[in-house]
Residue, then its C-alpha position, 0 to 999 in steps of 0.5 A: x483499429x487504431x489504439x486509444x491514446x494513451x495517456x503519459x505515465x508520470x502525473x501532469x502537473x496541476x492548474x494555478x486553480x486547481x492548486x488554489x483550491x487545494x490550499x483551500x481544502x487543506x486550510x479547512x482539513x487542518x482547521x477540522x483536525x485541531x479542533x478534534x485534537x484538541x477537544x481529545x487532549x482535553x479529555x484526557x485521551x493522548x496519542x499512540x503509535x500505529x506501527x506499519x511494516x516498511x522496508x529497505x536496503x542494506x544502507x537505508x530503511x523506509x520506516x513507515x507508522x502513524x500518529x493517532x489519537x484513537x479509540x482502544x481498537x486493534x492496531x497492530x498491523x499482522x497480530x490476529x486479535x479480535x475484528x472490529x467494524x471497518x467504520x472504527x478505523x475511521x474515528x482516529x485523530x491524526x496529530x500534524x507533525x507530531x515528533x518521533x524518535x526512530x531507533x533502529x540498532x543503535x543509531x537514533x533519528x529524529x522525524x516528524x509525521x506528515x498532515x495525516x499523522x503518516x511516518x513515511x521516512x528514510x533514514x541511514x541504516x547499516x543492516x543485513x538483509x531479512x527482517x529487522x525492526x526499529x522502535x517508535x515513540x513519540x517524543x514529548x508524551x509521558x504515556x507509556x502506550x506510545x511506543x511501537x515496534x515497526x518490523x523492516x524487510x531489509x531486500x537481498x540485492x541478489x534476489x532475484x526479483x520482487x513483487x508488487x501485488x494489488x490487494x483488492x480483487x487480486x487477492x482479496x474479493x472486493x467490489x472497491x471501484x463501485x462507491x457504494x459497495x466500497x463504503x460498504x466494505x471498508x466502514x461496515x464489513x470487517x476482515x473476517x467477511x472477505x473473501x480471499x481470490x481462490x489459489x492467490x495464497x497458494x500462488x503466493x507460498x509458491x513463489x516464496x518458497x521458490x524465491x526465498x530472498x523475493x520481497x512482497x509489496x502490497x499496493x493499494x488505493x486503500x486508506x492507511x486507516x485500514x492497514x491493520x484490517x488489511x493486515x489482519x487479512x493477509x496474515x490470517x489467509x496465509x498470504x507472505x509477509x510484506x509492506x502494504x503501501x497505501x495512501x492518506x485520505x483527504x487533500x494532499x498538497x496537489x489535489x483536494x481529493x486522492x488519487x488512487x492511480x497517481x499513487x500507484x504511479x508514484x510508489x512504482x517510480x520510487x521502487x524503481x528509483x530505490x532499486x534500480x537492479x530490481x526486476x519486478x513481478x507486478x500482480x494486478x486485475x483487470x477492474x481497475x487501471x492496473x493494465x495501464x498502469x504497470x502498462x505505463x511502467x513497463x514502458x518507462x523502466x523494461x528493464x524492471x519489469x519480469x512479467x506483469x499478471x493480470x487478474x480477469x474478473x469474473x462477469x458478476x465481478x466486473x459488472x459489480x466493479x464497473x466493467x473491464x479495463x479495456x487496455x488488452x492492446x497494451x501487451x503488445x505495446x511492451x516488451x514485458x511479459x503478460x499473463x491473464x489468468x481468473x485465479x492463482x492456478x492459472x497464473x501458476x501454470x504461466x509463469x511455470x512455463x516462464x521459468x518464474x515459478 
């Protein structure tokens, strides 16, 4: 039987509509978030520095933190403070193009937040491998509270690879592709209601403890709203520090609503453009499109790929996430390395037998 046609990697470029209408629903976001901005500062309420891990090389840095004005809710990223509903995360003001100054060492920028209030820059840097910190402020406000630290993870350009791991259903037990179950779970629930996949953190501190210089980068569909319950989960479960690489809610210049694969697509094409000598462990499940995506990816960079684990679900789990990704046939398309396991251990056993662990 013939495999399906599969569809290209790279995203396909939007209709003269489509983009249309995207300047539409961008113009009525914009509209909705000054109004509430507004009213905010009329309250007396001003913004404040969320501050998200980023990473880098020994000669730039990604410096990643948002700008919002927001309800005293826990926002540090890693620092086990007290839960809250999911829903909360949701009630900041993102500020459109709110100036920041970036101090990492002594070197200073100047950087602007994007439509959602996202910092997502890369600036020069002169900085040694391992983990370094840049200071955040927003520059303008008085109020004391919109400083921030943001921790970096400078990678070793002799680690000898890195990984890229989903979050949902990878590492954590979720139900995300399922509308109802997803809202579920990212307004209601808070951390300390997920559950983590059996053996994945063990998996993890495995692998680090074997390859002390590999970096852990989190890739999800999820919003950046919830980078601190994410954040939260990972530290709490033991899971190795890392970057989380999420997305903005909304309209973004080229579709009126995200689109969680194309993210994946994009973040995966920067990596291999930022390290072209980086080879990539990529961690995924069976849910979704992962298969097809790191398909896609190994396909367009083989030479950045060392294996590609992917997670199979378990019946109730993939009933509840809408069935099985259907792309098995592409681990013969592809010279990478596959691996199917149900849980940690069995990954581990693989990759034992691949040399990576």
């Amino acid at each position: 039987m013939a495999p399906p046609q599969r569809r290209p990697f790279r995203r396909r470029t939007p209709s003269p509509a489509a983009l249309e209408a995207v300047g539409r629903a961008m113009r009525v976001d914009s509209a909705i978030r000054e109004f509430r901005e507004q009213r905010a500062r009329r309250s007396g309420r001003a913004p404040s520095l969320i501050p998200y891990t980023g990473y880098g090389s020994t000669s730039w840095v990604r410096v990643l933190g948002r700008v919002l004005i927001t309800a005293q809710v826990p926002l540090d990223t890693e620092s086990p403070q007290e839960s809250f509903r999911g829903w909360r995360s949701f009630t900041g003001i993102p500020v459109d193009g709110a100036p920041v100054r970036v101090e990492i060492g002594d070197v200073v920028h100047h950087v602007v937040a994007d439509h959602g209030g996202v910092i997502d820059v890369r600036v020069e840097a002169d900085l040694s491998p391992g983990w370094h910190t840049a200071r955040l402020s927003i520059e303008g406000e008085r109020d004391a509270g919109t400083a921030a630290t943001a921790p970096i993870f400078v990678l070793d350009p002799a680690a000898p690879f890195g990984i890229v791991s989903d979050i949902d259903d990878t590492v954590m037990m979720t139900a995300l592709p399922r509308p109802l179950l997803a809202a579920w779970n990212t307004f209601v629930l808070n951390e300390h209601a997920r559950s983590p996949t059996p053996g994945m953190a063990v998996l993890y501190d495995r692998i680090r403890r074997a390859h002390p210089a590999a970096p852990f980068l989190y890739l999800s569909t999820g919003a950046w709203n919830v980078a601190p319950t994410l954040g939260r989960f990972l530290s709490r479960n033991l899971y190795p520090r890392g970057p989380l690489l999420l997305t903005d809610w909304g309209p973004t210049p080229d579709r009126v609503f995200r689109s969680g694969r194309a993210h994946k697509i994009d973040e995966l094409e920067r990596l291999a453009t930022e390290f072209p000598d980086m080879r990539w462990l990529l961690i995924g499940d069976d849910g979704q499109h992962d298969e097809e995506t790191y398909s896609g990816f190994a396909e367009a960079h083989p030479d950045n790929v060392a294996a590609i684990c992917i997670r199979q679900l378990s019946t109730s789990e993939a009933v509840l996430a809408g069935g099985r990704s259907r792309e098995r046939w592409r681990e013969q398309t592809t010279s990478a390395n596959w691996v199917f396991a149900p849980d940690g251990g069995g990954f581990a056993k693989q990759l034992e037998r691949q040399g990576l662990l």
